[in-house]
C-alpha positions in Angstrom: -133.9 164.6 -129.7 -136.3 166.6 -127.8 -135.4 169.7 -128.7 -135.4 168.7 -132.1 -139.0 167.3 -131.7 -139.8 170.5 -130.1 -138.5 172.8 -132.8 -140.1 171.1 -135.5 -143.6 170.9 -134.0 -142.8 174.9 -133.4 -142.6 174.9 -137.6 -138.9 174.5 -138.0 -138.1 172.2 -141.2 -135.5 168.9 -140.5 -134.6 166.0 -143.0 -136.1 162.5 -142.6 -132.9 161.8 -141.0 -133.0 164.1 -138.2 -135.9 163.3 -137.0 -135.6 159.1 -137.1 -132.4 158.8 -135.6 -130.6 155.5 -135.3 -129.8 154.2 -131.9 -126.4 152.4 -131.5 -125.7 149.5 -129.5 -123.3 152.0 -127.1 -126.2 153.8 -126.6 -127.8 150.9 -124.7 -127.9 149.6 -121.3 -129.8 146.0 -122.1 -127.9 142.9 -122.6 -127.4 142.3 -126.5 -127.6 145.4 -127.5 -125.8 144.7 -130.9 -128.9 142.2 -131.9 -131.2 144.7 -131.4 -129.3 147.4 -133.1 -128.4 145.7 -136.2 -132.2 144.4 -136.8 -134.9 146.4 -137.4 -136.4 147.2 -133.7 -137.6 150.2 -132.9 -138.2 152.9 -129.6 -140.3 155.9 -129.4 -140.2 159.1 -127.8 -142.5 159.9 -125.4 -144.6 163.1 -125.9 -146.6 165.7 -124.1 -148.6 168.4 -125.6 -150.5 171.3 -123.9 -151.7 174.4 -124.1 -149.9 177.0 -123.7 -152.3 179.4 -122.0 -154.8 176.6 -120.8 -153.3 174.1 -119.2 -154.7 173.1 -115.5 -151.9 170.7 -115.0 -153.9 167.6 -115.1 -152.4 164.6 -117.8 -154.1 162.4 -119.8 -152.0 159.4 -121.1 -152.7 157.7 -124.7 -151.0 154.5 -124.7 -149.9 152.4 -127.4 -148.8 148.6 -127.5 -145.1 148.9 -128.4 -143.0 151.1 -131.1 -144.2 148.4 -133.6 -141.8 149.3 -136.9 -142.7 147.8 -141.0 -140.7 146.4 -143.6 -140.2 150.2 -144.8 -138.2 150.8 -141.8 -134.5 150.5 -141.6 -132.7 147.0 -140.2 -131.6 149.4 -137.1 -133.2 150.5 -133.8 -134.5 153.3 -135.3 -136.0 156.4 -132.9 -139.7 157.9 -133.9 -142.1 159.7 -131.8 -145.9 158.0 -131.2 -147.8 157.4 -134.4 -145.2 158.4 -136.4 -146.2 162.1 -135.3 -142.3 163.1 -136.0 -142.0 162.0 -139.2 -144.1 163.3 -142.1 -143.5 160.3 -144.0 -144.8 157.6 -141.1 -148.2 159.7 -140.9 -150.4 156.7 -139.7 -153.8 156.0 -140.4 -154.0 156.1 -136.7 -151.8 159.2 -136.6 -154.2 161.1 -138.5 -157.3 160.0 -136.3 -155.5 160.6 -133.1 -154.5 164.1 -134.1 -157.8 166.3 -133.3 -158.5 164.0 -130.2 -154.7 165.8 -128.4 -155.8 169.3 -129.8 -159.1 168.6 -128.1 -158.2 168.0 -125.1 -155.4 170.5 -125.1 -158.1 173.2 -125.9 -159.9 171.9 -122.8 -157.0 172.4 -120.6 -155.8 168.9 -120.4 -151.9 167.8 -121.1 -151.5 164.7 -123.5 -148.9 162.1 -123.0 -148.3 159.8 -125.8 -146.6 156.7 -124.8 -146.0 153.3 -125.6 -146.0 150.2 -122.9 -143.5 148.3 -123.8 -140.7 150.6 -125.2 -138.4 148.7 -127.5 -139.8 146.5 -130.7 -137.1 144.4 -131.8 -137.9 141.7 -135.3 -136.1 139.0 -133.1 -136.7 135.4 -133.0 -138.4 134.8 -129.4 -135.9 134.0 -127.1 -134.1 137.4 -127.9 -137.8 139.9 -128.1 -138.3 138.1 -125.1 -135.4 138.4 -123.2 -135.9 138.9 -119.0 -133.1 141.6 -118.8 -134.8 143.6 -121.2 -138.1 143.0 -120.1 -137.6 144.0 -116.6 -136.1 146.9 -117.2 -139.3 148.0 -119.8 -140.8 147.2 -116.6 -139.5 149.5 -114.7 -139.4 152.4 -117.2 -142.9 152.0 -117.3 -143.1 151.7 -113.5 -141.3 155.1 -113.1 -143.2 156.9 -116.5 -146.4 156.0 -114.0 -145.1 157.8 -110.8 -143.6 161.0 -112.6 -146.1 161.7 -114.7 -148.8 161.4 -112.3 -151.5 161.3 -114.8 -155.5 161.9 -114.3 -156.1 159.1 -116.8 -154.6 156.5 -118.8 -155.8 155.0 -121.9 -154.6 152.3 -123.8 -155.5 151.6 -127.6 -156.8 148.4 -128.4 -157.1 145.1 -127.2 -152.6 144.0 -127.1 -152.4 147.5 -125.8 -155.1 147.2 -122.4 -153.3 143.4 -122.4 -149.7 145.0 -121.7 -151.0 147.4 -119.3 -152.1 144.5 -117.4 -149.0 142.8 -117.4 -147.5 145.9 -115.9 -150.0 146.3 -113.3 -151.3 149.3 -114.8 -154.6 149.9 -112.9 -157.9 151.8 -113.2 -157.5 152.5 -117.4 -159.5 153.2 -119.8 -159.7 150.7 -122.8 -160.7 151.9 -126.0 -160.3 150.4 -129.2 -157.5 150.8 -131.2 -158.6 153.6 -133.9 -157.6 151.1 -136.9 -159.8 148.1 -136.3 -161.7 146.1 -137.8 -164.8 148.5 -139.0 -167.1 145.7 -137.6 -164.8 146.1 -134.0 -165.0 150.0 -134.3 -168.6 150.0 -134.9 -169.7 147.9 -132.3 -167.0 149.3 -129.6 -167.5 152.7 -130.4 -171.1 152.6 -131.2 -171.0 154.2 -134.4 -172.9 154.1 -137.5 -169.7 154.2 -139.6 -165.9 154.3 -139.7 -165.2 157.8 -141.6 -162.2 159.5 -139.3 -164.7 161.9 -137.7 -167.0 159.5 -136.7 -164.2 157.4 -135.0 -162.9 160.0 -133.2 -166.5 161.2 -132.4 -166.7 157.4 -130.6 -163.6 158.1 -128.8 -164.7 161.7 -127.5 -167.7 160.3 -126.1 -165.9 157.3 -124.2 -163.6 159.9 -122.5 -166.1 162.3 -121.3 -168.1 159.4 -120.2 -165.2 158.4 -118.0 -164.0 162.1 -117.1 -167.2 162.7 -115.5 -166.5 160.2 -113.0 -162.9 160.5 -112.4 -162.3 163.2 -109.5 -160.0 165.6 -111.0 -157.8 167.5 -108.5 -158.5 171.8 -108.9 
């Protein structure tokens, strides 16, 4: 699917069904795969953008919760891409805020890795979404995402978000609120007047610099 992702961010044109792929259950190392499958659970891609003739080599992770999936969504593990980026149709509110931030900081050299922190969303009564086999190994997927992609920075997007990064040990983050909070929350965490997309992401911008300038970034 990463080619696929690849060619259609180049411009190439694919159906809906191309790019939100069902998983199957043979597809799966987890126990209970087939609960999963049939139900609808979802997994995202992970992404990274960057420039392709200023790029320094440095990464900057955005981190989400979890691939949470809607009612809309098919009763299937179903494969999207980060705030529904893939899929013209899952455009988030979020999606659409999030946007100019990664062209930003791809214009100022950075790579941008969109992630989630726990990797599979399944609609499951508790004792199945909670299962240890599949927990532990989200745990170390994460574990080994942290130690290949060597990142600058990681930032996690809202409050569940910075909670699951600390249940994975994730260390030295930046929390920022997620972009499609409460306006009260945005205001008041972002220190904006209002909650129009630009002013949001003008919020954001300012709480990265703040912590880029005193994050030693290697040359």
């Amino acid at each position: 699917m990463g080619d696929v992702y690849r060619r259609q961010f180049a411009g190439e044109r694919f159906s809906e069904q191309e790019l939100v792929p069902h998983i199957h259950p043979d597809q799966c190392r987890f126990k209970q795969p087939e609960l999963v499958c049939n139900s609808r659970s979802g997994f995202d891609l992970p992404l990274l953008f960057s420039h392709k003739a200023n790029f320094s080599g440095n990464i900057i992770v955005l981190a989400s919760q979890d691939p949470l999936r809607t009612k809309n969504d098919d009763n299937a593990l179903t494969m999207y891409t980060p705030w529904g980026f893939s899929s013209p149709k899952t455009r988030s509110r979020g999606g659409k805020i999030l946007w100019p931030l990664v062209e930003w900081l791809c214009e100022e050299g950075f790579g941008v890795y969109l992630t989630d922190i726990w990797k599979i969303w399944p609609t499951l009564n508790g004792s199945i979404a909670k299962h240890e086999d599949l927990i532990e190994r989200q745990k170390r997927t994460l574990q080994s995402e942290i130690e290949a992609i060597e990142a600058q920075l990681w930032i996690t997007l809202g409050v569940k978000a910075a909670n699951a990064a600390r249940q994975n040990n994730l260390r030295d983050f930046l929390d920022i609120v997620h972009p499609t909070a409460r306006p009260d929350n945005l205001r008041r965490a972002l220190n904006i007047p209002d909650t129009t997309f630009e002013s949001i992401r003008r919020g954001m911008k300012n709480l990265i610099l703040d912590k880029l300038r005193s994050t030693k970034l290697p040359n």
